[in-house]
N, C-alpha and C positions, 0 to 999 in steps of 0.2 A: 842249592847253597853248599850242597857236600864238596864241588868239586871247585869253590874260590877258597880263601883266604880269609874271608870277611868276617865280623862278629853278628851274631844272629841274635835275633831279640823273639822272645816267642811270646805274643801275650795271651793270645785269647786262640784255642784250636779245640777242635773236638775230641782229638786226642790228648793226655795226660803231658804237659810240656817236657814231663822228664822223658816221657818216651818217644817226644818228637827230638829230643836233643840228643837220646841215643842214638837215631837212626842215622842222624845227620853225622855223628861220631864216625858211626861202624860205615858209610858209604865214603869217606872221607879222606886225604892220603893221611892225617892222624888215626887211622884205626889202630896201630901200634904203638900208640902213647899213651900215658896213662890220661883219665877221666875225674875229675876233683869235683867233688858233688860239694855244694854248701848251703847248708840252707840258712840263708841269710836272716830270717823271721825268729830264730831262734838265736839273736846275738842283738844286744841290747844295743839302740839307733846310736847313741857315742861312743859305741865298738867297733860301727861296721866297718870302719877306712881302715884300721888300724888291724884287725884280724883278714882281713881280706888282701890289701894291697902291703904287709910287711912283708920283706922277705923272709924275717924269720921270725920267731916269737918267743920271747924269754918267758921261762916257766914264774909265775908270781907266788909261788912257794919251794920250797926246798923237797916235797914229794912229787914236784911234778917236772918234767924234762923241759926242755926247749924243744920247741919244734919247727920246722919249715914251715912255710905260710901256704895257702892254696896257690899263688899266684908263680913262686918258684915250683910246688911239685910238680903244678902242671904245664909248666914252660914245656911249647912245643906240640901239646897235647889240647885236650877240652878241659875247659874251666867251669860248669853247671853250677850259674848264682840263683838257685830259688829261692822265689821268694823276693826278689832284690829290692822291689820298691815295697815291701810290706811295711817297712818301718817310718815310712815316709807321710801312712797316712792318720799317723798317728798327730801330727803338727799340720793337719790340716783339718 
């Protein structure tokens, strides 16, 4: 998978997924880009579109910054969504 293009889904491996996503990172022509870890499980289920796919994100107090979203830092690079369907089985 290191050497297409394609989005990778890791569900079930005997290895730790985060460490199957970094190998696939480091063998890859993105090994020079940055790596956006998120774990998705810790962002409440009518957050996740909205912390994940904005491109940037308005701070919702006056002590906290705006920030870039995962999806522009890691334009180019690997995007690592753990967790992704965690919140999903909660509505089921």
């Amino acid at each position: 998978m290191a050497s297409t293009n394609a989005n990778v889904l890791i569900l079930e491996n005997p290895a730790p997924k985060e460490l199957v996503g970094a190998a696939i990172h480091e063998r890859s022509q993105r090994r020079d880009r940055p790596v956006v870890k998120v774990n998705c499980a810790s962002i409440p289920k009518e957050l996740v579109r909205e912390r994940i796919l904005r491109p940037r994100q308005k701070a919702r107090s006056r002590s906290l910054r705006d920030r870039i979203g995962p999806i522009t830092t890691g334009d180019g690079g690997t995007i690592f969504l753990d967790d992704f369907f965690s919140w999903r089985k909660e509505t089921h």
